[in-house]
C-alpha positions as CSV (number, residue, x, y, z in Angstrom):
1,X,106.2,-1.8,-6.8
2,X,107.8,-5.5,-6.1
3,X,110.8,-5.8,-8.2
4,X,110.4,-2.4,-10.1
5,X,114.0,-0.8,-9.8
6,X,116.0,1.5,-12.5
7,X,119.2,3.7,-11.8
8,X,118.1,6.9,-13.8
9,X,116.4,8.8,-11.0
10,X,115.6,11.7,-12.8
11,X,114.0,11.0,-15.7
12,X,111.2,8.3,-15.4
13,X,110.4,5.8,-17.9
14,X,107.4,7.5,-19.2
15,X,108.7,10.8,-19.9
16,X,108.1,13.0,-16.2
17,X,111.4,14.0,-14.8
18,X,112.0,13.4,-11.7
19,X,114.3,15.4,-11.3
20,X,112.1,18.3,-10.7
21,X,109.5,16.7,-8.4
22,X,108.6,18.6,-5.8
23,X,107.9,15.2,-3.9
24,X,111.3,13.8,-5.1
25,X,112.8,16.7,-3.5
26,X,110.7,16.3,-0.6
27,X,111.6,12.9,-0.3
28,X,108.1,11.5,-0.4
29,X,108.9,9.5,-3.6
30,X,111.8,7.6,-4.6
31,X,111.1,8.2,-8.0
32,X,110.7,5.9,-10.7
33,X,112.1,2.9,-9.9
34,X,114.2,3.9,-7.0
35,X,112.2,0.8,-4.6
36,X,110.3,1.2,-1.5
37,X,107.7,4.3,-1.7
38,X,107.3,3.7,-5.5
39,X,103.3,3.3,-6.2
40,X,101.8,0.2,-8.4
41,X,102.2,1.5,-12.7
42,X,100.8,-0.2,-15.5
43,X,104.0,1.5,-17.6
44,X,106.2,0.1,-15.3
45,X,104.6,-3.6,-15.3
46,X,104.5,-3.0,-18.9
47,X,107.8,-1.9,-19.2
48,X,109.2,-5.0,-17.1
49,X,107.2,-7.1,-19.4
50,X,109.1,-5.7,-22.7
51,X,112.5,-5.3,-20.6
52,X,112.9,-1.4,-21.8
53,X,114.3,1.3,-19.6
54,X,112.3,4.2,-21.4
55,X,108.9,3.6,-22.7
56,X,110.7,5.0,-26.1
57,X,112.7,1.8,-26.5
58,X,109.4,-0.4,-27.1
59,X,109.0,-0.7,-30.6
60,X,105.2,0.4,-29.8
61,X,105.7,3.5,-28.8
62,X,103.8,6.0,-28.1
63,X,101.0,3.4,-27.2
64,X,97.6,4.2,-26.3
65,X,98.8,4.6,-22.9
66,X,99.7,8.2,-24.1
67,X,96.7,9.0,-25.5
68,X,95.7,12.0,-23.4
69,X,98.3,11.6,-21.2
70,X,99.6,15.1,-20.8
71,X,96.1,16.3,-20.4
72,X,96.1,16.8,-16.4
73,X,99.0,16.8,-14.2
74,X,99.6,15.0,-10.8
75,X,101.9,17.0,-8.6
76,X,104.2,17.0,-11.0
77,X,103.6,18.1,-14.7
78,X,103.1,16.1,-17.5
79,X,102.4,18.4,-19.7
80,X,106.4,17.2,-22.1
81,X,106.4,13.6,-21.4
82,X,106.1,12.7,-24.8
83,X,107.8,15.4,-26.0
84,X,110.6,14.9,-23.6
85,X,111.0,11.2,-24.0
86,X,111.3,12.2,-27.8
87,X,113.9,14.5,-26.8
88,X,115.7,11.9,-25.0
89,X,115.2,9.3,-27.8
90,X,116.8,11.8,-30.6
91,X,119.4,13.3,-29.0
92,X,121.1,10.5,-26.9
93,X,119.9,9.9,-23.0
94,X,123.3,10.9,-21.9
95,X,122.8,14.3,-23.9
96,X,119.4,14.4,-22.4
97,X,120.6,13.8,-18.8
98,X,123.0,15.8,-18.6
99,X,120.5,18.7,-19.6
100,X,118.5,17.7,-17.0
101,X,121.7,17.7,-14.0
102,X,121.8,21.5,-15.2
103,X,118.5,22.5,-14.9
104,X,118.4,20.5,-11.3
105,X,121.0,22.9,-10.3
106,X,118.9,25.4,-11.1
107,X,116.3,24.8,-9.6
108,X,118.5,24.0,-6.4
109,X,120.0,27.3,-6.9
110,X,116.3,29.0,-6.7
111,X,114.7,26.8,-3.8
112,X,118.1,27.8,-1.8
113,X,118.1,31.1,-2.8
114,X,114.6,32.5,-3.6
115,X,111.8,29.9,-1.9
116,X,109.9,31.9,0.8
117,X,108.5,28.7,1.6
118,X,105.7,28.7,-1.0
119,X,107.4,28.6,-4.2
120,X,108.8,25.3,-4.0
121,X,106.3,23.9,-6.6
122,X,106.2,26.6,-9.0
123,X,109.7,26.6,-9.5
124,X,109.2,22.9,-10.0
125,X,106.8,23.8,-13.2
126,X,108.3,26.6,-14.5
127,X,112.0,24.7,-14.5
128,X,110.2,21.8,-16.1
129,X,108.3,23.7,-18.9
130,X,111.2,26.2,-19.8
131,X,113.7,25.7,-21.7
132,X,117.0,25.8,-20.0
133,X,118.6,29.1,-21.3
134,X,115.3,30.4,-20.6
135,X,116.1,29.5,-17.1
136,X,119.6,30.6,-17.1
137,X,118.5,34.1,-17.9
138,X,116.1,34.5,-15.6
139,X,118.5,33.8,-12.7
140,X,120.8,35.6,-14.1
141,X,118.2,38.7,-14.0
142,X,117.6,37.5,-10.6
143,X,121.3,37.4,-9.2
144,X,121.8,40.9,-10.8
145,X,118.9,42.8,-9.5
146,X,119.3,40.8,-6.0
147,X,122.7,42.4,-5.9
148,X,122.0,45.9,-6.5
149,X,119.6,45.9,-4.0
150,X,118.0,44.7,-0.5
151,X,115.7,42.4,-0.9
152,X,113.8,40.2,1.8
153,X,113.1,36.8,1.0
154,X,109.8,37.7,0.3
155,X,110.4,40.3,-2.2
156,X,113.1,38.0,-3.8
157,X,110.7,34.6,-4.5
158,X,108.1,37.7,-6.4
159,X,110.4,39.0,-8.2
160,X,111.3,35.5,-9.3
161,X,107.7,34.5,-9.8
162,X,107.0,37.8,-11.6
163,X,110.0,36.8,-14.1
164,X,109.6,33.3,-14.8
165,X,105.5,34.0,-15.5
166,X,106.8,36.8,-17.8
167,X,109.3,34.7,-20.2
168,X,106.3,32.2,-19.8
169,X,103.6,33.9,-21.5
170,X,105.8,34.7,-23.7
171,X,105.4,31.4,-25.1
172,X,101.7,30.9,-24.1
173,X,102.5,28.6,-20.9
174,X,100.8,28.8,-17.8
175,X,103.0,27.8,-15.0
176,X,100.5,26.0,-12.7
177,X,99.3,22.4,-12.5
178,X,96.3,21.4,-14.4
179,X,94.8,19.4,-11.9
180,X,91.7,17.2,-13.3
181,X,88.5,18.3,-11.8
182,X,87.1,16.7,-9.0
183,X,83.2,15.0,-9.8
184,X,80.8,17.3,-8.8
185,X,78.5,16.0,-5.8
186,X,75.4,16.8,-8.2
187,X,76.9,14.0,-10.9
188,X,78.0,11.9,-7.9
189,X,73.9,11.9,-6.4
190,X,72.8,11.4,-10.2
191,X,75.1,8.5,-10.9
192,X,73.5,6.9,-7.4
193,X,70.3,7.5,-8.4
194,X,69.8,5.7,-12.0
C-alpha cells in the first residue's frame, strides 16, 4: 500500500506478529508496513488517518474492526491480536519486543534444526500461541533427547510436533490454522438462482 511504511517489522499494527509469519520468513511479505509487496488494509488507511503506530494508540480502540477478528486465521494466526496488542500496550512495546526477538530465535532455532520441510508453519503457530517459557522447555526437551540419541530429521521435526501439541492441549489450543470455510457450490447455485 502507497505510502504505508513502519519500522517495527515484527509486530503489525493490528496485533499479528510478524515476526512469526511463515510468509515473512519466506519472504513473500514485507510485513506490515515494510513497502512494496504489502497488500491494500483498511487498519492501515485507518491507522494513517489517526497517525498511530499500533491500533492500541487510537483512543478508539478496540473498534469494531475487532469484532470477530480472531475468529479465522489467514496464513498466519490471529487467534492473540487483541490480546497481544494489549500485552504490548501494558507492558511497554520495548518490553513487548524484545519478547518477541526471543521467541524469533526460537523459532529460527527449530526451522534450522528440526524442519523436515513440512513443519515450517506449525512451528509458526505453535511459537505464536505458546507462551515463551513454554517454548523454551520444549526445546530444551528437544536438545536433550536429540543428544542422547540418533535421530533423522524426520524423527527429530515428530518428536517436536509430538511435544509442542502435548504442552498445547494442555491448555486447550489447537495448533493449526482455522481457516474460514470456503462457500459450498450448493449455496453458490442457490444464491444464483433467487
Amino acid at each position: 500500500m502507497k505510502d504505508f511504511v513502519r519500522d517495527d517489522r515484527l509486530l503489525s499494527l493490528c496485533g499479528l506478529n510478524c515476526g512469526l509469519c511463515s510468509m515473512h520468513l519466506g519472504d513473500y511479505c514485507p510485513g506490515c508496513g515494510g513497502g512494496a509487496g504489502n497488500q491494500s488494509c483498511a487498519i492501515a488507511k485507518c491507522s494513517m488517518q489517526r497517525g498511530v503506530t499500533y491500533c492500541f494508540e487510537c483512543e478508539s480502540f478496540p473498534c469494531a474492526t475487532y469484532d470477530g477478528i480472531d475468529e479465522f486465521d489467514s496464513f498466519i494466526t490471529h487467534r492473540h491480536q487483541l490480546k497481544d496488542l494489549r500485552k504490548a500496550q501494558e507492558i511497554g512495546i520495548d518490553a513487548y519486543q524484545k519478547g518477541q526477538a526471543e521467541k524469533v530465535a526460537c523459532l529460527s532455532f527449530l526451522l534450522i534444526n528440526y524442519n523436515d520441510g513440512r513443519k515450517k508453519s506449525f512451528f509458526c503457530v505453535a511459537v505464536n500461541l505458546l507462551d515463551l517459557g513454554e517454548i523454551k522447555a520444549v526445546i530444551e526437551v528437544l536438545t536433550q533427547e536429540t543428544a542422547q540419541r540418533e535421530l533423522t530429521l524426520k524423527e527429530k521435526a515428530a518428536l517436536a510436533q509430538r511435544l509442542f501439541e502435548e504442552v498445547a492441549s494442555q491448555h486447550g489450543i489447537s495448533l493449526k490454522l482455522r481457516k474460514k470455510p470456503r462457500k459450498s457450490n450448493e449455496s453458490k447455485e442457490s444464491k444464483t438462482e433467487e
